[in-house]
GUTORSE-422017 format. One record per residue: x negated, y negated, z negated of N, C-alpha, C, CB in turn; residue in three letters; residue number from 0. Coordinates in Angstrom, 3 decimals. Glycine has a CB too. Layout:
residues N
{nxx:X, nyy:Y, nzz:Z, caxx:X, cayy:Y, cazz:Z, cxx:X, cyy:Y, czz:Z, cbxx:X, cbyy:Y, cbzz:Z, aa:ALA, i:NUM}
...
END
This chain:
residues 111
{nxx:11.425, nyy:-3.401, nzz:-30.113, caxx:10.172, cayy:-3.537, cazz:-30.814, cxx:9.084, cyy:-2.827, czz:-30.023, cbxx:10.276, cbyy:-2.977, cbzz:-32.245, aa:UNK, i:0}
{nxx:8.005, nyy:-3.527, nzz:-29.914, caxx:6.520, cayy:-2.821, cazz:-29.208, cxx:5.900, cyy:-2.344, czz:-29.953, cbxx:5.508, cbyy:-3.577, cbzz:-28.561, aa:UNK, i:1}
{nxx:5.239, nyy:-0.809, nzz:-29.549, caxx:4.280, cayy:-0.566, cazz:-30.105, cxx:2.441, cyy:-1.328, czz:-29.988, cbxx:4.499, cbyy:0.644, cbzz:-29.797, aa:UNK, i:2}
{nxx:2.030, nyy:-1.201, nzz:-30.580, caxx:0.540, cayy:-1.621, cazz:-29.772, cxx:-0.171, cyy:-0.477, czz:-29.488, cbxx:-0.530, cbyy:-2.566, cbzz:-30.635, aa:UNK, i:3}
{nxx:-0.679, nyy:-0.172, nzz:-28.487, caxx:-1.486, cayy:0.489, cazz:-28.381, cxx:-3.002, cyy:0.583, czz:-28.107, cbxx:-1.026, cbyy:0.848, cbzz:-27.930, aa:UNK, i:4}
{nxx:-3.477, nyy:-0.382, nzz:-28.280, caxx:-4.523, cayy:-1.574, cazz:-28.328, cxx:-5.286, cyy:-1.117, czz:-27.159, cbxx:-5.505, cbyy:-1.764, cbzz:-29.795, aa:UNK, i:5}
{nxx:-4.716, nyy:-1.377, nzz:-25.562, caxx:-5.652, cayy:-1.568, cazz:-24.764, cxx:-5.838, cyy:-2.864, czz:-24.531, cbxx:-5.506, cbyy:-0.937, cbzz:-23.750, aa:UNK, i:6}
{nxx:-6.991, nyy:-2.872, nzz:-24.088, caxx:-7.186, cayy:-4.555, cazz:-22.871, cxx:-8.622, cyy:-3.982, czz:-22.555, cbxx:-7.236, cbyy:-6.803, cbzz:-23.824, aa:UNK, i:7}
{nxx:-8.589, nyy:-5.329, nzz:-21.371, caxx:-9.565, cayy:-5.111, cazz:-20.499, cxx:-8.739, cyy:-5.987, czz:-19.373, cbxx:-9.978, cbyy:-3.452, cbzz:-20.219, aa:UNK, i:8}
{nxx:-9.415, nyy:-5.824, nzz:-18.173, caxx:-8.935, cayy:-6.655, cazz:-17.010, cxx:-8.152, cyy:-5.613, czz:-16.181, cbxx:-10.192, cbyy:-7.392, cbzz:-16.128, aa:UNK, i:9}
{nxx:-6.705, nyy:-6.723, nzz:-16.226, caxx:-5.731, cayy:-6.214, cazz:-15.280, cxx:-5.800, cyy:-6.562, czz:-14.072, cbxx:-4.590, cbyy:-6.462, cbzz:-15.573, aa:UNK, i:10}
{nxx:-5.475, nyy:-5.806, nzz:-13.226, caxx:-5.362, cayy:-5.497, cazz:-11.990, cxx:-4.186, cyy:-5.525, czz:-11.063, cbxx:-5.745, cbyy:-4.520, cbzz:-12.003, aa:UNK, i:11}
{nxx:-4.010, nyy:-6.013, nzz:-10.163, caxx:-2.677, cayy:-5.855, cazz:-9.546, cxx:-3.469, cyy:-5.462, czz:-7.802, cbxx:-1.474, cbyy:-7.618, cbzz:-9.761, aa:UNK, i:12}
{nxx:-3.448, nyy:-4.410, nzz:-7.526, caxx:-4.158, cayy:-3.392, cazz:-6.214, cxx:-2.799, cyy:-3.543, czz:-5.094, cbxx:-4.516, cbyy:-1.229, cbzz:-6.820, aa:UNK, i:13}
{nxx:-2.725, nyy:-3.943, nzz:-4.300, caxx:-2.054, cayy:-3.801, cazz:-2.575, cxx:-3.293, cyy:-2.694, czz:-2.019, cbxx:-2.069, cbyy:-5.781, cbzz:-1.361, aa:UNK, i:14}
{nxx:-2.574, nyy:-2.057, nzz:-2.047, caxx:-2.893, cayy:-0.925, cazz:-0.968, cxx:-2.054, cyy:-0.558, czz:0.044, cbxx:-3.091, cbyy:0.235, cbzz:-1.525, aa:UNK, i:15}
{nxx:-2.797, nyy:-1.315, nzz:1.089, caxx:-1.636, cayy:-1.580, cazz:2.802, cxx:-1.717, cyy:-0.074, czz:3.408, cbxx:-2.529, cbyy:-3.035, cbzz:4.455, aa:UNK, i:16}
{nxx:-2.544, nyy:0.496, nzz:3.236, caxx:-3.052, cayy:1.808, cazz:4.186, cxx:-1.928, cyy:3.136, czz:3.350, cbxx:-5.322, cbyy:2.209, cbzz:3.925, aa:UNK, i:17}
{nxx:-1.564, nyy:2.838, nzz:2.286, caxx:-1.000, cayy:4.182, cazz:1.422, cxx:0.305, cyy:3.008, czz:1.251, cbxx:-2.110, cbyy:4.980, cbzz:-0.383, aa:UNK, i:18}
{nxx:0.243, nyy:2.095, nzz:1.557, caxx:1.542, cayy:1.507, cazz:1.439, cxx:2.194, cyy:1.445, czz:0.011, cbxx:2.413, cbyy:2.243, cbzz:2.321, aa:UNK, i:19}
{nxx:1.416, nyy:1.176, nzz:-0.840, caxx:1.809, cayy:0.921, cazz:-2.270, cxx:0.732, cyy:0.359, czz:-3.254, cbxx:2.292, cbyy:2.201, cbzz:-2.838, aa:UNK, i:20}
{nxx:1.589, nyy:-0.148, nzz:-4.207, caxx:1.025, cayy:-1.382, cazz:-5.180, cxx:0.987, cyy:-0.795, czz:-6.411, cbxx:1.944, cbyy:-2.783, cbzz:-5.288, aa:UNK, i:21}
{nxx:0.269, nyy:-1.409, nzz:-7.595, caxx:-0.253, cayy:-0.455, cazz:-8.577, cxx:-0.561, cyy:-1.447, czz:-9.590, cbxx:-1.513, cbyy:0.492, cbzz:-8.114, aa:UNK, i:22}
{nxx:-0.046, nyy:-1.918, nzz:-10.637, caxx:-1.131, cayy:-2.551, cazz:-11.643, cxx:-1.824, cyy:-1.508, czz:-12.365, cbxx:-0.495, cbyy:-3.524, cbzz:-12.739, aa:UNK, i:23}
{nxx:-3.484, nyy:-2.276, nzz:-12.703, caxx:-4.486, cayy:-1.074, cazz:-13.139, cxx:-5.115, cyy:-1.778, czz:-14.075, cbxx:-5.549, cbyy:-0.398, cbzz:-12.029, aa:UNK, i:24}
{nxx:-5.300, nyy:-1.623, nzz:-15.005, caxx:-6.061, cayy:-1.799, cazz:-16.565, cxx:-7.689, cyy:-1.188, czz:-16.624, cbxx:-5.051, cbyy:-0.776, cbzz:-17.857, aa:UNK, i:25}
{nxx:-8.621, nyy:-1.313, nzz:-16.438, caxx:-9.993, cayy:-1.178, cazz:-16.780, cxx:-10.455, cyy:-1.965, czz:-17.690, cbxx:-10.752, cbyy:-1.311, cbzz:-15.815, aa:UNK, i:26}
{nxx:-11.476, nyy:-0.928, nzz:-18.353, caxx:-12.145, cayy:-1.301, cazz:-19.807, cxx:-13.096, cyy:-2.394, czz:-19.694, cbxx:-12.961, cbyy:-0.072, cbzz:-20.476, aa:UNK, i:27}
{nxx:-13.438, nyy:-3.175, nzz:-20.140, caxx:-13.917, cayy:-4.454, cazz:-19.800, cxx:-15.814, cyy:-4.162, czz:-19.726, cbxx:-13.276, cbyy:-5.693, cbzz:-21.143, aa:UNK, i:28}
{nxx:-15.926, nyy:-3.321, nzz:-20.822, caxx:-17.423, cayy:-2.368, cazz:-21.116, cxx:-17.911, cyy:-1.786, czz:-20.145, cbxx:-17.372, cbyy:-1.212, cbzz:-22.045, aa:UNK, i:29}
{nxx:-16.922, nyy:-0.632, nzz:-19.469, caxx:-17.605, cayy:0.357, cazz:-18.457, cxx:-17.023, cyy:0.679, czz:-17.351, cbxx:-17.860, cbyy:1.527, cbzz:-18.943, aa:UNK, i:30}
{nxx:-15.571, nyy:-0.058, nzz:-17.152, caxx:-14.825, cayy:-0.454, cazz:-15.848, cxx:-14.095, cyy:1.048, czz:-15.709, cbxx:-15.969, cbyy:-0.997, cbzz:-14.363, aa:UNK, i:31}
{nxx:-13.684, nyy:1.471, nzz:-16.800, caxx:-13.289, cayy:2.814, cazz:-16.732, cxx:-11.996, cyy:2.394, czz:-16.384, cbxx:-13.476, cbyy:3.776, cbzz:-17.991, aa:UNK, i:32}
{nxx:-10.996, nyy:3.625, nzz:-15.661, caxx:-9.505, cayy:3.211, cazz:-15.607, cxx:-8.959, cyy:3.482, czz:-16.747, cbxx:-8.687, cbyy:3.837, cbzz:-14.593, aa:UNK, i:33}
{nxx:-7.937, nyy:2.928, nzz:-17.407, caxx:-7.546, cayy:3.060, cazz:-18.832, cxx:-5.879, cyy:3.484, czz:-18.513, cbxx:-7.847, cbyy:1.450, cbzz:-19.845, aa:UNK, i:34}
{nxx:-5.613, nyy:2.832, nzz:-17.260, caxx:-3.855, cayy:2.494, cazz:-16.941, cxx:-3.983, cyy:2.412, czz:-15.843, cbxx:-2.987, cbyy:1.197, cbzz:-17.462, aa:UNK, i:35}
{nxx:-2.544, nyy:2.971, nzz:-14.673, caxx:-2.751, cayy:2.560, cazz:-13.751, cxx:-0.632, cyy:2.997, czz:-13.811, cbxx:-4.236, cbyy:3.222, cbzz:-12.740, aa:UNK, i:36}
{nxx:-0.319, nyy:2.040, nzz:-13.058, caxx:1.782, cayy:2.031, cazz:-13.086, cxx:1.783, cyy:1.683, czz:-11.577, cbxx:2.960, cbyy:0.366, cbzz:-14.345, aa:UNK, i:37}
{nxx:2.738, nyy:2.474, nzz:-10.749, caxx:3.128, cayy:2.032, cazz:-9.899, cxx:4.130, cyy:1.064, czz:-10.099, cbxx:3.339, cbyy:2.847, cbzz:-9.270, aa:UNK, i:38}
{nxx:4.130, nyy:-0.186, nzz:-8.685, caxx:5.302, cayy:-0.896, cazz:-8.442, cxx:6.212, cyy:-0.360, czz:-7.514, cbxx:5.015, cbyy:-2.094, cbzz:-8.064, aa:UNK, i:39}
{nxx:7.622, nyy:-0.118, nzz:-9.058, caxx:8.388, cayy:0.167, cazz:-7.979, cxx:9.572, cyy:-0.884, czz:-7.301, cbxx:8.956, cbyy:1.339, cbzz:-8.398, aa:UNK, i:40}
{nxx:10.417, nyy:-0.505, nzz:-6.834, caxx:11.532, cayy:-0.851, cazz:-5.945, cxx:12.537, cyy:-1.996, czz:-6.981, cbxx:12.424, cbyy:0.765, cbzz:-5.420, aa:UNK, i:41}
{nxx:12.108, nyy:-3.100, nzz:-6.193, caxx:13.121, cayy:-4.450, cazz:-7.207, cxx:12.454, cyy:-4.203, czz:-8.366, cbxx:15.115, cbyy:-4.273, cbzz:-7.536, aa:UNK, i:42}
{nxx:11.169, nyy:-4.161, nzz:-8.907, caxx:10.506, cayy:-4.124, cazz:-10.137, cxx:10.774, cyy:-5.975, czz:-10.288, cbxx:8.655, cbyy:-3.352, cbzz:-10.046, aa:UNK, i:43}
{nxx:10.666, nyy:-6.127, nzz:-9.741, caxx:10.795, cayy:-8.148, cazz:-9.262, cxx:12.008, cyy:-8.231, czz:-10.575, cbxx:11.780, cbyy:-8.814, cbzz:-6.859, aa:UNK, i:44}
{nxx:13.304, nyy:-7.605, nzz:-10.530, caxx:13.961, cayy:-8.088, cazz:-11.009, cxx:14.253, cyy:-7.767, czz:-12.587, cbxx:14.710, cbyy:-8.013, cbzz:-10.222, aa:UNK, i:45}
{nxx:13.437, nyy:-6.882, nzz:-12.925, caxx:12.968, cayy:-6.367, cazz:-14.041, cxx:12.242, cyy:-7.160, czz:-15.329, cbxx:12.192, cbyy:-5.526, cbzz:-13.544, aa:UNK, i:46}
{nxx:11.093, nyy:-7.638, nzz:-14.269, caxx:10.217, cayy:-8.299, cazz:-14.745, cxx:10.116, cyy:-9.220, czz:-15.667, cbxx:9.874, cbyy:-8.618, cbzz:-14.087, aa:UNK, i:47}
{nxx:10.129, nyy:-9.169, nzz:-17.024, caxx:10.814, cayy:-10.813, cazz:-17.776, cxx:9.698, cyy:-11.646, czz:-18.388, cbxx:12.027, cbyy:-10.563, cbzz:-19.275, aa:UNK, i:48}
{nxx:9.751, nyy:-12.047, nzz:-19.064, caxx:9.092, cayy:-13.271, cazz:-19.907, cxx:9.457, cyy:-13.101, czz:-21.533, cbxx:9.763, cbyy:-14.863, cbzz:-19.311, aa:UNK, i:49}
{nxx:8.978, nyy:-12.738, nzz:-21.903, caxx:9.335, cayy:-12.602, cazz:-23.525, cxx:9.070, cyy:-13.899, czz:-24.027, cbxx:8.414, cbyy:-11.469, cbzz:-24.425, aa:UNK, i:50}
{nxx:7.553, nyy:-13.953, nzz:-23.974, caxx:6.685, cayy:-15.714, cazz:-24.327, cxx:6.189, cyy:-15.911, czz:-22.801, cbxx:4.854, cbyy:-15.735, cbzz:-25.761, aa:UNK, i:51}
{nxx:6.235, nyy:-17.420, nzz:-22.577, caxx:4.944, cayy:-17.981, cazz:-21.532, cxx:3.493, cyy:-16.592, czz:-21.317, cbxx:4.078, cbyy:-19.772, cbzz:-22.575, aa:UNK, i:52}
{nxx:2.956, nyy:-16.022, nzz:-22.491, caxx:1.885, cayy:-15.629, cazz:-21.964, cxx:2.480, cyy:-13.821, czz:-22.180, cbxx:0.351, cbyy:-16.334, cbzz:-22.811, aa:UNK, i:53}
{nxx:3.484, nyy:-13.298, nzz:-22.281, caxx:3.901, cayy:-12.138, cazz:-22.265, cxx:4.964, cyy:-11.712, czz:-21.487, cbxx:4.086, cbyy:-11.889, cbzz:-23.292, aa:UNK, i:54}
{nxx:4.649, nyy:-10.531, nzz:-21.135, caxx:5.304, cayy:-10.599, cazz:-19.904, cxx:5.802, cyy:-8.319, czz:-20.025, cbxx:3.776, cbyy:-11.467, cbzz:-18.250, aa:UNK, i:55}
{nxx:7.240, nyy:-8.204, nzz:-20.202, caxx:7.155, cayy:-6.686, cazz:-19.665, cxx:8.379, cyy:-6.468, czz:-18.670, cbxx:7.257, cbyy:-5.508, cbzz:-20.991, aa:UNK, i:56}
{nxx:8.528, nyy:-5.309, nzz:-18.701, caxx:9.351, cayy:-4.771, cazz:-17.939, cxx:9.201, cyy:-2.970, czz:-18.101, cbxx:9.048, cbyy:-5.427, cbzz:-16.507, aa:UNK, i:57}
{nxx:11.018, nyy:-2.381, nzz:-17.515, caxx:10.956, cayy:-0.754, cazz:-17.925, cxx:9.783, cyy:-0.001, czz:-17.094, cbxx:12.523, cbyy:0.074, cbzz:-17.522, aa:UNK, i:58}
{nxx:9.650, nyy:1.209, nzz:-17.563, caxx:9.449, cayy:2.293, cazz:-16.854, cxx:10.077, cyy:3.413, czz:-17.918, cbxx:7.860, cbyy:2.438, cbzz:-16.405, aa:UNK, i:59}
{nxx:9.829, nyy:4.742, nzz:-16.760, caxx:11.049, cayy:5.673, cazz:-17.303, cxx:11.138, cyy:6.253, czz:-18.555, cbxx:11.198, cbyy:6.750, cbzz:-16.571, aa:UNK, i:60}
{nxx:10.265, nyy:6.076, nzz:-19.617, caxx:10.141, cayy:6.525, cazz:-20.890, cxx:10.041, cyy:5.820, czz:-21.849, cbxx:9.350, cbyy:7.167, cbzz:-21.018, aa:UNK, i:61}
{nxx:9.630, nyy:4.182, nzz:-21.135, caxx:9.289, cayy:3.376, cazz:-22.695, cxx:9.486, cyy:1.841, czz:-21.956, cbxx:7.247, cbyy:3.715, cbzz:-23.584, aa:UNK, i:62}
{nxx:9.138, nyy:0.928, nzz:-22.572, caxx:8.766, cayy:-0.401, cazz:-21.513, cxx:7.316, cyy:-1.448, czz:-22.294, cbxx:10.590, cbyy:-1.654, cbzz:-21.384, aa:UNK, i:63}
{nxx:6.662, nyy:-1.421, nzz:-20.904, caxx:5.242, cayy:-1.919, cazz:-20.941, cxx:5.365, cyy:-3.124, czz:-21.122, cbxx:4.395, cbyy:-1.702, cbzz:-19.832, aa:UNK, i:64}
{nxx:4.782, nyy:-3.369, nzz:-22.440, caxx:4.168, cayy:-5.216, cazz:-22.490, cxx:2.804, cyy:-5.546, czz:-21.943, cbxx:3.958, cbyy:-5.852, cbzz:-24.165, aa:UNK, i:65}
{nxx:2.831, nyy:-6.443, nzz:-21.146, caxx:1.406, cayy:-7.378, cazz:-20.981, cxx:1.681, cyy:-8.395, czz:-21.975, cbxx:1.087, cbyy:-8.158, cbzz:-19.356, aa:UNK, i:66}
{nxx:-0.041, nyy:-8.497, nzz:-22.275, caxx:-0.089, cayy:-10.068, cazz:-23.323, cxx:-1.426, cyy:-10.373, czz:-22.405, cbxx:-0.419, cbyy:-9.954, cbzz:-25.630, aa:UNK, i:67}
{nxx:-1.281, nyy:-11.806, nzz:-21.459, caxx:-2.067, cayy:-12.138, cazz:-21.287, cxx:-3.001, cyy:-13.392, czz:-21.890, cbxx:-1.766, cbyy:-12.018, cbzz:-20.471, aa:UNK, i:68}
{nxx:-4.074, nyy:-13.274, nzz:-21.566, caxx:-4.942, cayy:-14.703, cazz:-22.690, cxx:-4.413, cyy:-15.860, czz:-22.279, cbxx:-6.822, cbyy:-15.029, cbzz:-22.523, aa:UNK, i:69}
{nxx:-3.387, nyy:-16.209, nzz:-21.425, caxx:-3.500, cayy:-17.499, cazz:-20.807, cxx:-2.079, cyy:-17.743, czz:-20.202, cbxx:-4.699, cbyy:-17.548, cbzz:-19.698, aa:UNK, i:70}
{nxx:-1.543, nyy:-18.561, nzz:-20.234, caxx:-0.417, cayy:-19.339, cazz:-19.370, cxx:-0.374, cyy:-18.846, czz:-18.254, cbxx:-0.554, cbyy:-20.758, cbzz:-19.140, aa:UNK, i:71}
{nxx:-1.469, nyy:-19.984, nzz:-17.677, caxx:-1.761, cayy:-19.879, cazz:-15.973, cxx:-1.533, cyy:-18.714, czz:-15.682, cbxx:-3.188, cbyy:-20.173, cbzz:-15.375, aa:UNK, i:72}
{nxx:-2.585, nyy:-17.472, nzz:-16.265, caxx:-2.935, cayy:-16.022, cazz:-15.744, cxx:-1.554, cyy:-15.527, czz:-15.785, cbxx:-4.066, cbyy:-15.056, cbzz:-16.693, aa:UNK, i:73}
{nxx:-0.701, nyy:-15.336, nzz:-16.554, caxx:0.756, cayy:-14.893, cazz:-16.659, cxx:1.415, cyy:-15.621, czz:-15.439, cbxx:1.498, cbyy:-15.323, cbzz:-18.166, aa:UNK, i:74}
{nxx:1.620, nyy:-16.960, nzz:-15.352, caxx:2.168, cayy:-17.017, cazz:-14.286, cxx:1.752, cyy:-16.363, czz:-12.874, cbxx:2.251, cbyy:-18.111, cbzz:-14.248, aa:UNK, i:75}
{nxx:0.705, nyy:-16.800, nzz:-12.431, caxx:0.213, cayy:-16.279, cazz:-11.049, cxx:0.504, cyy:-14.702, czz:-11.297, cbxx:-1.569, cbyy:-16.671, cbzz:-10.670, aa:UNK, i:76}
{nxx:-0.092, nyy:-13.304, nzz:-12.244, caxx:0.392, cayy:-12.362, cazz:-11.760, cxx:2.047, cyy:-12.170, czz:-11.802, cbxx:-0.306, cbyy:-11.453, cbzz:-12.316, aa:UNK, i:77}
{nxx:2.767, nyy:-13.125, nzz:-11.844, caxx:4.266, cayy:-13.353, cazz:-12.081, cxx:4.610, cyy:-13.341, czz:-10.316, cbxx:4.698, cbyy:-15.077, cbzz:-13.113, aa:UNK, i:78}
{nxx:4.135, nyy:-14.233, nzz:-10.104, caxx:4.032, cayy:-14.171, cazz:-8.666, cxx:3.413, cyy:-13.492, czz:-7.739, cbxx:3.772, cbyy:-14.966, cbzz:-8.369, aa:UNK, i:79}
{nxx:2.731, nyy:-12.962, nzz:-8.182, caxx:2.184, cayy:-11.454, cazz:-7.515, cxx:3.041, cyy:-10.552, czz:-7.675, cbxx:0.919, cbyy:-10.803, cbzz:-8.090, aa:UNK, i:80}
{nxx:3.501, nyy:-10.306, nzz:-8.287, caxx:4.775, cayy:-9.269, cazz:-8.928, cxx:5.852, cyy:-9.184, czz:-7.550, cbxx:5.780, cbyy:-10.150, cbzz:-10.625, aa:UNK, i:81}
{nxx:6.506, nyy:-10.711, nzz:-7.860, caxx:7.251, cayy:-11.465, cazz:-6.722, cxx:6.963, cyy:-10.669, czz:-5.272, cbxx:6.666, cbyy:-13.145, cbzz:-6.640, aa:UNK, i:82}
{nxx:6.084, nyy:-11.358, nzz:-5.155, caxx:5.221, cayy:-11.117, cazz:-3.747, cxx:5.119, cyy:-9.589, czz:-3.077, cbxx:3.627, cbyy:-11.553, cbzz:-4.063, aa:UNK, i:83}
{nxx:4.436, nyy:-8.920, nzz:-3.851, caxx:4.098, cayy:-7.918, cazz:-3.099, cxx:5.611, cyy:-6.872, czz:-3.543, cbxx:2.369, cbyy:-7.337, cbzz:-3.521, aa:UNK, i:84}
{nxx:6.166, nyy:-7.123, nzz:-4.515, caxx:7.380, cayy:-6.170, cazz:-5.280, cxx:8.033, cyy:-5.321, czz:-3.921, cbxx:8.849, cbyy:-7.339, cbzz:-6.213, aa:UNK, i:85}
{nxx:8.279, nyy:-3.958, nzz:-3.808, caxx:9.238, cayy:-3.860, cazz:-2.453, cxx:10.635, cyy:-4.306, czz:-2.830, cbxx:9.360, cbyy:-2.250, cbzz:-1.809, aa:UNK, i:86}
{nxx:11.172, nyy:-4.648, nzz:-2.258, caxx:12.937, cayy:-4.724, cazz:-2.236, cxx:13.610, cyy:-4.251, czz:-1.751, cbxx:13.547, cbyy:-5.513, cbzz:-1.970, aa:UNK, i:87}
{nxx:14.658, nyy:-4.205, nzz:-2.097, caxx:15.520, cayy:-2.940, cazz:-1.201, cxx:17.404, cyy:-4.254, czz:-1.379, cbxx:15.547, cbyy:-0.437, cbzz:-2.646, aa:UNK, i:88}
{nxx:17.459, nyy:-4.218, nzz:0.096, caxx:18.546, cayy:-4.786, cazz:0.353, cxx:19.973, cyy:-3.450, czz:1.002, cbxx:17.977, cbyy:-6.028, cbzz:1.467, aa:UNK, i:89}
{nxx:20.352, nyy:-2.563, nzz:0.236, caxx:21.100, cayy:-1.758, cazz:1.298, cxx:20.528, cyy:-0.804, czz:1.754, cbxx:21.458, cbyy:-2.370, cbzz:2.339, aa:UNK, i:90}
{nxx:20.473, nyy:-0.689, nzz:2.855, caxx:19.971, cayy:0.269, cazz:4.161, cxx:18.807, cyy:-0.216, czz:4.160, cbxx:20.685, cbyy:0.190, cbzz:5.695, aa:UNK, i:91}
{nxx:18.314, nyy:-1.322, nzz:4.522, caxx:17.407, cayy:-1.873, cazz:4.810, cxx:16.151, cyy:-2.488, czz:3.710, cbxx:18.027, cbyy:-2.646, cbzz:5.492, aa:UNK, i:92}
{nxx:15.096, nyy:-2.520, nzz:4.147, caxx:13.874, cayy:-3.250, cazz:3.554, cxx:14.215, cyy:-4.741, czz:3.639, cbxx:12.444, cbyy:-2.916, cbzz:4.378, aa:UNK, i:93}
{nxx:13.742, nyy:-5.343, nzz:3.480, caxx:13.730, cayy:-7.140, cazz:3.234, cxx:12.252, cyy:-7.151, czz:4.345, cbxx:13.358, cbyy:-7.935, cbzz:0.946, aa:UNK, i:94}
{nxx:11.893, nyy:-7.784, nzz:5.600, caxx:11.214, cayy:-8.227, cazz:5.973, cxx:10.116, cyy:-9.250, czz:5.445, cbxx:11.781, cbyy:-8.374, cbzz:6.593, aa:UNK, i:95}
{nxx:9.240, nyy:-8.712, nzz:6.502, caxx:7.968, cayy:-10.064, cazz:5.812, cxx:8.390, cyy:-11.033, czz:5.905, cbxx:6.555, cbyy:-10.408, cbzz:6.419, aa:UNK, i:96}
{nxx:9.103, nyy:-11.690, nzz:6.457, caxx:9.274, cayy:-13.615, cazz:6.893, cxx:10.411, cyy:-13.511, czz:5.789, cbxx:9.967, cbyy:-14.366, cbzz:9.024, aa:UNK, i:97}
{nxx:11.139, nyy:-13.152, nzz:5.592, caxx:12.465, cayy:-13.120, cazz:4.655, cxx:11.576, cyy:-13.217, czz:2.897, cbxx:13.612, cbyy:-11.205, cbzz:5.014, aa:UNK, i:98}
{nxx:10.675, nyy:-12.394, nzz:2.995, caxx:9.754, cayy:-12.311, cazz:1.666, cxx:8.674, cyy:-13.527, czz:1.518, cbxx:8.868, cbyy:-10.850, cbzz:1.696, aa:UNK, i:99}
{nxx:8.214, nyy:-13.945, nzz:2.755, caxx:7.197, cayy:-15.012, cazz:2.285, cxx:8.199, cyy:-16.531, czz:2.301, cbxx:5.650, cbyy:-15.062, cbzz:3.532, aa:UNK, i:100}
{nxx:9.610, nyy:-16.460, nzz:2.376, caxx:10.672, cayy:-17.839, cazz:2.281, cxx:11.056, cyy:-17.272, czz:0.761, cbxx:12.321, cbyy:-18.011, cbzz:3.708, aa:UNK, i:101}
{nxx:11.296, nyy:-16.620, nzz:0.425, caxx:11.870, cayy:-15.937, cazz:-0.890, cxx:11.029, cyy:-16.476, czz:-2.383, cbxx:11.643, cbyy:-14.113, cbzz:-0.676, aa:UNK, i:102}
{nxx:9.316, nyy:-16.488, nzz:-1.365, caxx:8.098, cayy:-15.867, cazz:-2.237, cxx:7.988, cyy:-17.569, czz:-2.590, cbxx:6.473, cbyy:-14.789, cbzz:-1.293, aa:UNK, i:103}
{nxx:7.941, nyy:-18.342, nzz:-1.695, caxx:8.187, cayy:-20.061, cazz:-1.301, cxx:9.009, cyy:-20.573, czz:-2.329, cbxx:9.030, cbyy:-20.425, cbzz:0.228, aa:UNK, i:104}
{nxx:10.091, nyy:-19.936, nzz:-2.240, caxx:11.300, cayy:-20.477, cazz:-3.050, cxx:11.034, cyy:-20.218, czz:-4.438, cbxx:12.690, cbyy:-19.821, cbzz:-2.660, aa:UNK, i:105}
{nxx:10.620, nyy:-18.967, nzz:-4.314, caxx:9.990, cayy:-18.426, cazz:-6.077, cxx:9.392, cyy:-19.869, czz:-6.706, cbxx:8.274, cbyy:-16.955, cbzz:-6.020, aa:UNK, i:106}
{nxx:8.230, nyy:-20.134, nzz:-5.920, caxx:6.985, cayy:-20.695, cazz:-6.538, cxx:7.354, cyy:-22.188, czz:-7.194, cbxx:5.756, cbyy:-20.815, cbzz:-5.331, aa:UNK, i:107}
{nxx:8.483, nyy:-22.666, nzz:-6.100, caxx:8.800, cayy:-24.071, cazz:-6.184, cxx:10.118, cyy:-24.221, czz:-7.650, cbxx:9.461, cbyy:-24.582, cbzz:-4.388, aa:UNK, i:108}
{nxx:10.163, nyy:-22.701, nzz:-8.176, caxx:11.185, cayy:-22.840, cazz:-9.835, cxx:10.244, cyy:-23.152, czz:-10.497, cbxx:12.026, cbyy:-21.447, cbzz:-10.681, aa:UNK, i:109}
{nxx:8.978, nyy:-22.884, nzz:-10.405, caxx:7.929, cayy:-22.207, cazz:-11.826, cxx:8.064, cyy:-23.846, czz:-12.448, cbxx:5.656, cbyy:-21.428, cbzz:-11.349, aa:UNK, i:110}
END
């Protein structure tokens, strides 16, 4: 069961290449204040579910965050942003860019 905690405003999904990490961020729609900000972590990709078409959560370490977005479309595409930028962890190793943009390909062509 969710609580509400009645934010909204426009979500954000931030790549930050230079600090090397990704962030969804929530600002107030009024005064662009930050309201939320969650790192993406490691295989968050596989976390990620679908409750309804336009809702969408997944854990973090104390509770687990629902998005409700206004729209289909908008749920899907940050679905695939999720996908996309998510890090992965195969083992020892990272998952390469070319391995991630065939992965990211393959994603798009289930929806």
């Amino acid at each position: 069961m969710f609580k509400n905690i009645d934010l909204g405003g426009i979500l954000v999904f931030c790549v930050d290449r230079r600090r090397k990490t990704n962030q969804f961020r929530l600002f107030d729609i009024n005064d662009f204040r930050l309201l939320m900000e969650v790192e993406v972590y490691v295989d968050m990709h596989l976390y990620y579910r679908a409750l309804r078409p336009n809702f969408y959560c997944f854990p973090l370490p104390n509770m687990v965050l629902g998005i409700e977005f206004s729209a289909e479309e908008d749920a899907k595409f940050f679905r695939l942003l999720v996908f996309k930028y998510c890090p992965k962890f195969l083992g020892e190793e990272q998952i390469s860019d070319t391995q991630m943009e065939h992965n990211f390909e393959n994603f798009k062509k289930d929806l």
